[in-house]
N, C-alpha and C positions, 0 to 999 in steps of 0.2 A: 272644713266646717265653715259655714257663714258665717258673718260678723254677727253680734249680739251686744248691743251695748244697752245701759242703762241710768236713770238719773233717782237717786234715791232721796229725797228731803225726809229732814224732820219737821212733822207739824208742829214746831215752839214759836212758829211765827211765820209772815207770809214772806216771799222772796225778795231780795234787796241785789244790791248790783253782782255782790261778787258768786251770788248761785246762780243768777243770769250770764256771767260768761261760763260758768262749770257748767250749765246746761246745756247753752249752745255749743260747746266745743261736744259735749259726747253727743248730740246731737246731729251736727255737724259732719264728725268722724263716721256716723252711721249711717249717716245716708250720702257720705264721701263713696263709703266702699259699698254701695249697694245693700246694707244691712237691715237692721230691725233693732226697733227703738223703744227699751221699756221705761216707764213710770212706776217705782215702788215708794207708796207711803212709808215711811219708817215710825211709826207711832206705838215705838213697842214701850214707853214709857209715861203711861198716863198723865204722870205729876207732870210732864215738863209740856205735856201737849197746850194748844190755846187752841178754844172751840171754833172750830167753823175755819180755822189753819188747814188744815188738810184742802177742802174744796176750795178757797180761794188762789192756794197753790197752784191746781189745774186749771182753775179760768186763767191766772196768772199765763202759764205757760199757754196755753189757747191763745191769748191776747198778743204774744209776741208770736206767733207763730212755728210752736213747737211743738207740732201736733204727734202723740204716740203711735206707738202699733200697738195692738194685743190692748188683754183688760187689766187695768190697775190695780196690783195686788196691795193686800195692808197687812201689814205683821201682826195687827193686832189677832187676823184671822189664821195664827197661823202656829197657834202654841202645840197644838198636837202634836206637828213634825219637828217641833224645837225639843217637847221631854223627847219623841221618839232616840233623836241624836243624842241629848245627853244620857238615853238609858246605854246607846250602843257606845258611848266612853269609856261611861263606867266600867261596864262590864268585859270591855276589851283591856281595861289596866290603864286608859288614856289620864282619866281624869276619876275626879276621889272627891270625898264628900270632907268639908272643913267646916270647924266653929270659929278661926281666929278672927278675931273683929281688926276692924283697921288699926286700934291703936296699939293692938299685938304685933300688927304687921308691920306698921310705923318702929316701932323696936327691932323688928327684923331689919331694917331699911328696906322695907318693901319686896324683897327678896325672899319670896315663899320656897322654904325649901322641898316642900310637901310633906313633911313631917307630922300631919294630922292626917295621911292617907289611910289609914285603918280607921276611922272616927265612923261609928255607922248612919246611915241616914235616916234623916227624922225634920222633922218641921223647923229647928233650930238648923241648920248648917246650910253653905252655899257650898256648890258644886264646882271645882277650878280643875284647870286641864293642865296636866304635868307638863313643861316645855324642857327642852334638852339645854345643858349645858354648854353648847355651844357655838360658832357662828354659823346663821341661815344668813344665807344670800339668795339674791334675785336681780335680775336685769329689766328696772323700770324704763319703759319708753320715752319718758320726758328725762326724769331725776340723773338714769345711770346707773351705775354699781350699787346696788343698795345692801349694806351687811347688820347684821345688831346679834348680840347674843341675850336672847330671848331671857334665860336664868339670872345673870344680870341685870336686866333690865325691870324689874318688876316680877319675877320667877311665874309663879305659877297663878293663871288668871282668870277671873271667876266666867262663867258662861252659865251660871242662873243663879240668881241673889238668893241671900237669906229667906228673901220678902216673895218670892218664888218668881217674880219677871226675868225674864232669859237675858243677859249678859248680848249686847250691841255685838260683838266681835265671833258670836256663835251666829246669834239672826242673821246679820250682813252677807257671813260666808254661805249657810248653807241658802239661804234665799237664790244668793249669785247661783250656787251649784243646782238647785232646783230648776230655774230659772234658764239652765242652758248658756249663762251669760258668757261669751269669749273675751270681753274685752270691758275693762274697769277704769273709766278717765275721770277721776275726781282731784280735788284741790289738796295742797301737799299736805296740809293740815291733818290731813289721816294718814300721812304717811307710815306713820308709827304703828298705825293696826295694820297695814299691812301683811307684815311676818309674822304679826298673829293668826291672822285672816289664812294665810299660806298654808299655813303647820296645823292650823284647824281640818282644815281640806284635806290634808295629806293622810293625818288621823282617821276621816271617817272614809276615808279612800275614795276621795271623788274629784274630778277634774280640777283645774286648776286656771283661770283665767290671765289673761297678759295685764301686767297694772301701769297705769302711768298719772302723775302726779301732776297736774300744773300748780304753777305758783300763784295764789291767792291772795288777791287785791285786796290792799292794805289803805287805811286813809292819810294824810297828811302827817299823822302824828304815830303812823307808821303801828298803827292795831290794825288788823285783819277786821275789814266787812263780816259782821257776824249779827244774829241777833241777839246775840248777848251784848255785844256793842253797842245795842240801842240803832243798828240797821233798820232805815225802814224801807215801807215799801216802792214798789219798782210802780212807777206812774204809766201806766197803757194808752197814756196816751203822747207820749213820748217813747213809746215804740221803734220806730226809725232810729229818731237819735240814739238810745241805749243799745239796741243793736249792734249799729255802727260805733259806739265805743267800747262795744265787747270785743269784736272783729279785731280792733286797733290793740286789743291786749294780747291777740296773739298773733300780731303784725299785717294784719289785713287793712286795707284801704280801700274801700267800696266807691266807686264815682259817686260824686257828691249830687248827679240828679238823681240816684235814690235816693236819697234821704225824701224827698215827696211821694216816693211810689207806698206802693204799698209792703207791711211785713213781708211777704209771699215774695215778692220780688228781689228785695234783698237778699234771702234767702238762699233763695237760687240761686243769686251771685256767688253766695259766700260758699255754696256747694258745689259749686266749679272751681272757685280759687283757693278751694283750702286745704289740699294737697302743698302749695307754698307757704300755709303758716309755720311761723316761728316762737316759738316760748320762749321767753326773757329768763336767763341762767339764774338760778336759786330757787328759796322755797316762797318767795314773795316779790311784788310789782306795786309798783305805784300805782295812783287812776290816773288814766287816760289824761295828757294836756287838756288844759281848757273846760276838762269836768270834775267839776264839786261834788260832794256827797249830794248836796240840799237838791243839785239839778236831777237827781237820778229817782226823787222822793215823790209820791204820788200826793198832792193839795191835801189838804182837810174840807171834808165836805163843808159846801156854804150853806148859812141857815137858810130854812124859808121861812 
C-alpha cells in the first residue's frame, strides 16, 4: 500500500513554530516516499475553535510551502459516521452508556471500571469504550517500545460526551481509518492517545496505521510551543528562515544560499536529504540555536 500521511490541526488558533516542524516532517516523510499528503481540520469542538482559525491555517501552510493532495476534510462535517461507530460499539459489547460525572470518577481515581454498563441510553449519559486490563504495546517509529495498560491508566474513555460532541480519540481514529491513512507522524504530546487510538481501530475492526512521535519543541523555560502557551503566530515572511530551523530540529542543515531562494527550493532540498534526518532522544527539544520564540512571531499589523 502507499504511503498516506497526514497533518491534522486544531482550529484554537493559527500555527506557531512547533506545528511547523510536525507539519513539515509528515510532510516531508510523504513526499520522501513518493506518497500522498492530507489536510484534516480537527474542529470537532466548537468552544475551543477561534473564527477564521481554520482558513488562516491553510494560507499558513500555502505560505510555507506545504501544499496538500486531496480536499480538506472538517470533522465538524462528519458526525453521521461518528454516531454510526458508536452505535456499532454499542452494540458489539465494546462500549456502554455511563452517567458518572467527573467528580464520581475523580473518586474512582479516574479508573472506570465500567460498572454503569447496563445504564440505558438517554440524553443524560456519555458513551465510554471498555479498555482491557492489560498491557497494549506498539513499536513507534521515533519513540520505540511503547507499553501502558489502558485500565490503569484512566479505564474506560468517553468517545461522545454527555453534551453529545464525539470524544477526539473516536474522531482522530476513525477519520485516520476512513481516510486510508498509513502512516501517523505527530508530536509526542499525543503520545498517550495513541493506544487508545490503537484499541479503538481494533474494536471497530479496521486497519491500523504505523505511529511515530517526534519530540515537541519546547521554549527556554522548557513548556511545550502550544497555543495555549500564548504561541503565536508563524510570520510568512520569514518563511526561509523558519523552515530552515524546522529542518535543524530534525538534524538537517540546508546550505545556507537557500535561505534567499525561494520556499519551493528549500523544499526540494529538504526532500532529498531527509532520509538522513535524526530526532533528538526523548519526548522534547529545545528551539533551534540562535532562535527565539519572538523571532518565529508574525509583526502586528502597522496603523494607517
Amino acid at each position: 500500500m502507499s504511503y498516506r500521511g497526514r497533518f491534522a490541526p486544531t482550529p484554537s488558533g493559527p500555527l506557531h513554530f512547533g506545528s511547523l516542524v510536525a507539519a513539515l516532517a509528515s510532510w516531508l516523510e510523504a513526499r520522501s516516499c513518493g506518497g500522498t499528503w492530507l489536510v484534516r481540520i480537527d474542529d470537532l469542538d466548537p468552544p475551543r475553535e477561534v473564527p477564521g482559525a481554520a482558513d488562516r491555517i491553510l494560507r499558513q501552510l500555502e505560505a510555507f510551502g506545504l501544499h496538500w493532495d486531496e480536499t480538506v476534510r472538517y470533522q465538524s462535517q462528519r458526525s453521521d459516521a461518528y454516531q454510526a461507530a458508536v452505535t456499532q460499539l454499542v452494540d458489539s459489547g465494546h462500549a456502554f452508556h455511563c452517567r458518572l460525572t467527573r467528580k464520581e470518577l475523580a473518586s474512582l481515581n479516574h479508573c472506570h471500571p465500567g460498572i454503569s454498563a447496563a445504564v440505558a441510553a438517554d440524553a443524560d449519559t456519555a458513551v465510554r469504550l471498555h479498555v482491557p486490563d492489560r498491557q497494549l504495546c506498539y513499536s513507534d517509529n521515533i519513540q520505540g517500545h511503547v507499553c501502558n495498560n489502558l485500565h490503569r491508566d484512566g479505564g474506560a474513555f468517553v468517545i461522545r460526551r454527555r453534551d453529545g460532541l464525539f470524544g477526539y480519540q473516536l474522531a482522530c481514529a476513525l477519520d485516520d481509518a476512513d481516510e486510508a491513512i498509513t502512516h501517523v507522524l505527530r508530536g509526542a504530546d499525543l503520545l498517550g492517545s495513541t493506544l487508545r487510538q490503537r484499541w479503538l481501530l481494533e474494536c471497530l475492526k479496521r486497519p491500523i496505521p504505523d505511529y511515530a512521535h517526534l519530540p515537541v519543541v519546547s521554549s527556554g523555560r522548557n513548556v511545550k510551543l502550544s497555543k495555549s502557551a500564548g504561541s503565536n503566530a508563524l510570520d510568512p515572511n520569514r518563511a526561509n528562515q523558519l523552515l530552515s530551523a524546522a529542518l535543524s530540529c530534525m538534524g538537517l542543515q540546508p546550505p545556507a544560499d537557500l535561505q534567499s531562494t525561494s520556499p519551493a527550493a528549500l523544499l526540494a532540498w529538504a526532500t532529498t536529504h531527509y532520509p538522513e534526518h535524526q530526532w533528538p532522544p526523548g519526548h522534547q527539544q529545545p528551539l533551534p540555536d540562535g532562535l527565539n520564540v519572538e523571532d518565529t512571531v508574525e509583526p502586528p499589523p502597522q496603523p494607517t
